[in-house]
FITIMI-536682 format. One record per residue (C-alpha): residue in three letters; x, y, z. Coordinates in steps of 0.1 Angstrom, whole numbers, plus 2048, in hexadecimal, padded with zeros to 3 digits. Layout:
# residues N
ALAXYZ...
# end
This chain:
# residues 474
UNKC713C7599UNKC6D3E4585UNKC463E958FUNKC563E45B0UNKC724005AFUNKC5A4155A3UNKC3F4155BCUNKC554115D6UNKC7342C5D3UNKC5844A5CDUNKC4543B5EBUNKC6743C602UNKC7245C5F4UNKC5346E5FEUNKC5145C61EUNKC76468629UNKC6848F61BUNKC4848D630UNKC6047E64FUNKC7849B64DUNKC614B364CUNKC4A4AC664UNKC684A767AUNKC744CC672UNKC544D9676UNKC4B4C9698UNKC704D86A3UNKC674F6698UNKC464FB6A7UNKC554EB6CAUNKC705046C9UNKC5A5216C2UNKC445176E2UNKC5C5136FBUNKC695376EEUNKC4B5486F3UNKC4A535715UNKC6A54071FUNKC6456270DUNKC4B56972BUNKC63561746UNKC7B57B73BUNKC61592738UNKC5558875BUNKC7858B763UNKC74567772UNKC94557763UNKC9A54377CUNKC7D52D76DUNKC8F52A749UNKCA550C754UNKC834F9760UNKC704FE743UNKC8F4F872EUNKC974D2741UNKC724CF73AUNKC744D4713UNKC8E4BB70FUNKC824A2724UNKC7B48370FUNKC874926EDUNKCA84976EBUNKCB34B76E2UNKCC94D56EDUNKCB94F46FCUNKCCE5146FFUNKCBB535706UNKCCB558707UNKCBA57970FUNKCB35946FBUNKCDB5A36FCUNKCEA5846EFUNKCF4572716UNKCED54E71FUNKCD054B734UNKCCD524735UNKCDF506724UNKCD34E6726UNKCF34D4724UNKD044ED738UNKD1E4EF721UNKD1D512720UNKD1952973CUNKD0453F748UNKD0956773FUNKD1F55971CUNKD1C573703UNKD125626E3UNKD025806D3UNKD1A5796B3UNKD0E5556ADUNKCFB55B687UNKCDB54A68FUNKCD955F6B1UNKCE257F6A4UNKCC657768DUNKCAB56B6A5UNKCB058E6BCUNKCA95A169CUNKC8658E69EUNKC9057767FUNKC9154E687UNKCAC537674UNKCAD515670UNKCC64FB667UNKCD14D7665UNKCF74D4674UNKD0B4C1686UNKD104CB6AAUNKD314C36BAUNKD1E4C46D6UNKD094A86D0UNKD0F4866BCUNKD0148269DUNKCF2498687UNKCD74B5694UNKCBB4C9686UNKCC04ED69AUNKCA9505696UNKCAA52C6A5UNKC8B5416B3UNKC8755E6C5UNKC705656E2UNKC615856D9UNKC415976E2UNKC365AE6C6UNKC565BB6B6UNKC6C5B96D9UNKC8059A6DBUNKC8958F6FFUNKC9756E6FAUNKCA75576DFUNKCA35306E4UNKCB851A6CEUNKCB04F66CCUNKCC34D76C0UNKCAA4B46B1UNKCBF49A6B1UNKCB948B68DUNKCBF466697UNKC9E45C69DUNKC8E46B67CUNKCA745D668UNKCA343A679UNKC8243B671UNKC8B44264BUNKC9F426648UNKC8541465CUNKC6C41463FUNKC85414624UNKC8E3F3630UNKC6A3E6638UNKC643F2611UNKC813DB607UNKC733BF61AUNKC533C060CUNKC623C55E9UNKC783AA5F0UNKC5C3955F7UNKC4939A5DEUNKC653915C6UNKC663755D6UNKC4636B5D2UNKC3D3765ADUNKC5C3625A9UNKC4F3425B5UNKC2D3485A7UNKC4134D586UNKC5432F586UNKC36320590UNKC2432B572UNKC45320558UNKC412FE565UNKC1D2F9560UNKC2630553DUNKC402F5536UNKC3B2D4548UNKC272CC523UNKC452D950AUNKC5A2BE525UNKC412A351FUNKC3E2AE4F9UNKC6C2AA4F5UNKC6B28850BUNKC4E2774F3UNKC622854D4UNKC802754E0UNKC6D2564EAUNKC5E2574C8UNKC7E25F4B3UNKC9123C4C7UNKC702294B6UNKC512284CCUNKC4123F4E2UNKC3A22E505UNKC3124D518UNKC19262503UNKC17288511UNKBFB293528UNKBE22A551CUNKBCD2B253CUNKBED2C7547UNKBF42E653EUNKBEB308527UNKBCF30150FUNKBE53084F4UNKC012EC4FDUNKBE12D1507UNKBD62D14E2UNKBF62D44D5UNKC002AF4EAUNKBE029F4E3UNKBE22A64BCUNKC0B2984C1UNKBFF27A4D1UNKBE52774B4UNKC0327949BUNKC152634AEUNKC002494B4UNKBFC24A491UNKC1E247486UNKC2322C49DUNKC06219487UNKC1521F467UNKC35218476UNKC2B1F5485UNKC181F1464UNKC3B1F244DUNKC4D1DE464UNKC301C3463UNKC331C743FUNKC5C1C643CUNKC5D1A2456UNKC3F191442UNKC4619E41DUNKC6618A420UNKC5B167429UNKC3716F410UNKC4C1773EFUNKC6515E3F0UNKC4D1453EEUNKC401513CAUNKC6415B3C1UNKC731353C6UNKC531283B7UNKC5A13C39AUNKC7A132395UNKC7310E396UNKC5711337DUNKC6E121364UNKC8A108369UNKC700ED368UNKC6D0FD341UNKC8D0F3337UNKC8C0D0329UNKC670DD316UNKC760F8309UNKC8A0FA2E5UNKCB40FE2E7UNKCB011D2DFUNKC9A12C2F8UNKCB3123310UNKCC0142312UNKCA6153315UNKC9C13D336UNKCBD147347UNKCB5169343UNKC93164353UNKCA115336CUNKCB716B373UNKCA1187373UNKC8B174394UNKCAB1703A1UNKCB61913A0UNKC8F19B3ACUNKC941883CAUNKCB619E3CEUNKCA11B93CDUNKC881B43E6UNKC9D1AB403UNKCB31CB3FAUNKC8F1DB3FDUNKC891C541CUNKCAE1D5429UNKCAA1F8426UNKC871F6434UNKC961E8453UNKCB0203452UNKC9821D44DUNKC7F20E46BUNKC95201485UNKCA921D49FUNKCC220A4A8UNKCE021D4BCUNKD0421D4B0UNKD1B2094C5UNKD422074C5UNKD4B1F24AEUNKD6E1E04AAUNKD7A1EC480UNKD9B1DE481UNKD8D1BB489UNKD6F1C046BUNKD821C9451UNKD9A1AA45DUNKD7F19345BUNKD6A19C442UNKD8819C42AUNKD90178435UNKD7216E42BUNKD6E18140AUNKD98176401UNKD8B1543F7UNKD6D15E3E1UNKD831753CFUNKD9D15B3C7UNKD8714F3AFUNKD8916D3A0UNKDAD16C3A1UNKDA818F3B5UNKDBF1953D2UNKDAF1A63F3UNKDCD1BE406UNKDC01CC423UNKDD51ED42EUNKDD520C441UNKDDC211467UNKDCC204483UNKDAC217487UNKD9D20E4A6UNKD7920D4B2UNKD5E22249FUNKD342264A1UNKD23212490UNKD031FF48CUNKD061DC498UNKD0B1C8478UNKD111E4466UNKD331E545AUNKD351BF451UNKD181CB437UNKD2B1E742FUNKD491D2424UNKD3A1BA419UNKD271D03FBUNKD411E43F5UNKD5D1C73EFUNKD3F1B43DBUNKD3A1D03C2UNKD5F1D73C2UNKD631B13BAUNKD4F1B43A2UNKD5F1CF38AUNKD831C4392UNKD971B2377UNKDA9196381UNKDCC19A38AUNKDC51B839DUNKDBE1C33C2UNKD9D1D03D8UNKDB31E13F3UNKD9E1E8411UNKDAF202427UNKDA9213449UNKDB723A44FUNKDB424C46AUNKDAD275464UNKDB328F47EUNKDCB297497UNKDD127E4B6UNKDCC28F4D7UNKDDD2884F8UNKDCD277517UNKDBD2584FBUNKDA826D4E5UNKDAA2734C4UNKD9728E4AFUNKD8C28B48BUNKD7F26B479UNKD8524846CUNKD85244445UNKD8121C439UNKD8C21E411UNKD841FE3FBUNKD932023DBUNKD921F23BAUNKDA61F139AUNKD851F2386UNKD7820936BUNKD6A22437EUNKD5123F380UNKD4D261374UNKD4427B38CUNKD1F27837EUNKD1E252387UNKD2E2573A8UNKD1126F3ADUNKCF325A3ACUNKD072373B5UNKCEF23D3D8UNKCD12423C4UNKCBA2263CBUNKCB620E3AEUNKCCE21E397UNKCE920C385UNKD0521736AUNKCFF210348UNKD1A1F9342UNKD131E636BUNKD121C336CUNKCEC1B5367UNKCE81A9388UNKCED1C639CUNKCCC1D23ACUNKCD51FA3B3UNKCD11F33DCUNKCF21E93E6UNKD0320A3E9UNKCE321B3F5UNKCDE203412UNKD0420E419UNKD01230420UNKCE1229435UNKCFA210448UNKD1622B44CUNKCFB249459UNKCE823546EUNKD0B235480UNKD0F25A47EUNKD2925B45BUNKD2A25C43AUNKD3524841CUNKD432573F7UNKD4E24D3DAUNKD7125A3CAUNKD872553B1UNKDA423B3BCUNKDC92413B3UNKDD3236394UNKDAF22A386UNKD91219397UNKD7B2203B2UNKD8522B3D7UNKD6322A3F0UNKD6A23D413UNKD5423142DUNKD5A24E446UNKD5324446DUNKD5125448FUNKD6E2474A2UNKD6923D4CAUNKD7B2594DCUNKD78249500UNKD842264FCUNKD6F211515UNKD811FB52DUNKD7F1D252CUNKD7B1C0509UNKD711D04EBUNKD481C34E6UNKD491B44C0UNKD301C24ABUNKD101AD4A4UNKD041A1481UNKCE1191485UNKCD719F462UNKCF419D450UNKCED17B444UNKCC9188431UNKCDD1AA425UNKCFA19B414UNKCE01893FCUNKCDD1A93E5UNKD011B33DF
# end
């Protein structure tokens, strides 16, 4: 536009100068012959001839002829508007064509509509002036024709526009028709597996390389990817084998080994117990980490309800009461299965630290101010609390670590229970932390994403298809 504007306003501009004064000059010249014409009729003393040659001159043109002799009087008018013997001696541009000096100007006529070019001449011979011939151009048909080619210019420019335009956008979506390509296989590839690899004969140079080496990468990734979930489904069924056989091996000991070495045999046994803990918690979080599995609206209320039903009866023999609380808190994303493994570690390790005659108190809050029309804003907090010992800020630190257990933890703890929580909770977009409770023990807040739209027809009840394998290492 601006290359356009540039070539195209000079271009116009000069155009309308060279129209206008060509038109002036062609007026003038016109006028100046039909004044020497006439100038030898009055000479010649022939003025009954003026009114020809004047009907002659404006034949096909236009303008307004008036002629007056040498004293100032009306000889001819072409419009008879005036007559004939009218003294107009005082008229400027007459007074100043008898003194043998021509004037030009552009005015309006009242005469004529529109606006006029009027120019003044005298007919003179040597230095005697015999006749003055004024003549009106209408300015019409010049200034059509400026407007003629300003507006052919504007079509052309607007044409043009028009076309670098469509070449343009031509040209952006060979280019980026790739980066396009390039964000759908990402996605494809971030949801697991890339079924649609990017093209690689479209495009600039540049973005062709640039999708063959992702496709590379990703076909890579997919590879290793395939490789660790090959490795997580078969590592499972291949170690238990050696694990069990182990264990029966060393229990097979017992009745060869001395009274005293007993002991020491639990502990072993123990120890591939707690092994075998710890490689389906490796097993779990390898899933987690692998699998790209989208939240779904999941039902709180009714897991906290029912996974507390069926942790009430394995805490009774730990003469350890389970009082679920809070308000109702409704629906909430989650990973199906997720929260019934989230419960189910965190009232297992709060089981475990409890003293009997006390509590685990798992309670639902809801954070955030409710909004009209069925919405809520904010978040959904699920607290299970203890009465147990405790941690210190530094312990509640590293409790997500991997593998890391307090000094004073119970033995059989394997470090992947609370890790394999928080993967849980964020593969459902939220959070999980660790605080101090009121009046002593533990309080773990399991922060959600409540379900803002509440779906018509039945709540859909979360599935659990792994829970069965996780629950084994808490």
């Amino acid at each position: 536009m601006l290359v356009l504007l540039g070539l195209e306003v000079p271009l116009g501009y000069f155009y309308a100068r060279g129209e206008v004064s060509r038109f002036t000059g062609d007026g003038r010249h016109s006028a100046e012959l039909l004044a020497q014409a006439l100038e030898v009729r009055v000479e010649r003393r022939a003025t009954s001839d003026v009114p020809e040659l004047v009907s002659d001159f404006i034949e096909g043109n236009g303008s307004h002829v008036l002629v007056v002799d040498a004293t100032g009087k009306v000889l001819a008018d072409s419009d008879e508007a005036i007559a004939v013997g009218t003294d107009l001696s005082a008229q400027p541009d007459i007074d100043a064509a008898r003194r043998d000096r021509s004037l030009s100007t552009t005015r309006e006529n009242r005469a004529v509509q529109g606006d006029t070019f009027t120019v003044t001449v005298p007919g003179s011979s040597g230095t005697t002036v015999r006749c003055v011939v004024r003549v009106s151009y209408p300015v019409a048909p010049v200034t059509a024709k400026i407007h003629g080619i300003w507006t052919t210019l504007a079509l052309i420019g607007l044409g043009l526009l028009v076309a670098v335009a469509a070449i343009a956008f031509a040209l952006a979506h060979w280019a980026t028709g790739p980066v396009r390509a390039l964000e759908h296989a990402t996605a494809e590839l971030a949801d697991g597996s890339l079924k649609a690899p990017p093209t690689t004969s479209q495009g600039p140079p540049e973005l062709r390389r640039l999708a063959h080496t992702f496709t590379r990468t990703a076909t890579r990734l997919q590879h290793l990817l395939q490789a660790q979930r090959a490795f997580a489904s078969e590592a499972s069924h291949q170690l238990k084998t050696p694990l069990t056989a182990l264990r029966l091996r060393l229990e097979n000991f017992e009745p060869y080994l001395d009274p005293r070495a007993h002991g020491s045999l639990e502990e072993a046994v123990g120890e591939v117990e707690r092994l075998g803990r710890m490689v389906h918690g490796l097993l779990a979080l390898a899933r987690l980490e692998n699998s790209a599995t989208a939240p779904e609206a999941t039902d709180l209320d009714a897991v906290v309800a029912d996974r507390a039903a069926t942790w009430t009866a394995f805490a009774a023999e730990h003469h350890v009461d389970i009082m679920v609380t809070g308000d109702p808190a409704g629906r909430v994303w989650a990973v199906p299965g997720a929260l019934e493994q989230v419960i189910d570690n965190l009232l297992s390790n709060a089981l475990r630290v409890t003293p009997p005659g006390t509590a685990i108190t798992p309670a639902t809050r809801r954070t955030g101010d409710e909004r009209s029309g069925g919405g809520r804003s904010g978040g959904v907090e699920l607290h299970v609390i203890d009465q147990g010992p405790g941690m210190s800020e530094s312990e509640r630190e590293r409790a997500f670590d991997r593998f890391w257990r307090a000094a004073d933890s119970y033995h059989e703890g394997t470090g992947l229970g609370l890790p394999i929580v928080r993967q849980l909770t964020r593969a459902g977009g939220g959070d999980v932390i660790l605080k101090v409770a009121p009046g002593g023990g533990l309080d773990a807040v399991v922060r959600l994403r409540p379900v803002v739209e509440q779906p018509t027809g039945t709540p859909r009840r979360a599935r659990s298809g792994q829970r069965e394998e996780w629950v084994s290492v808490f």
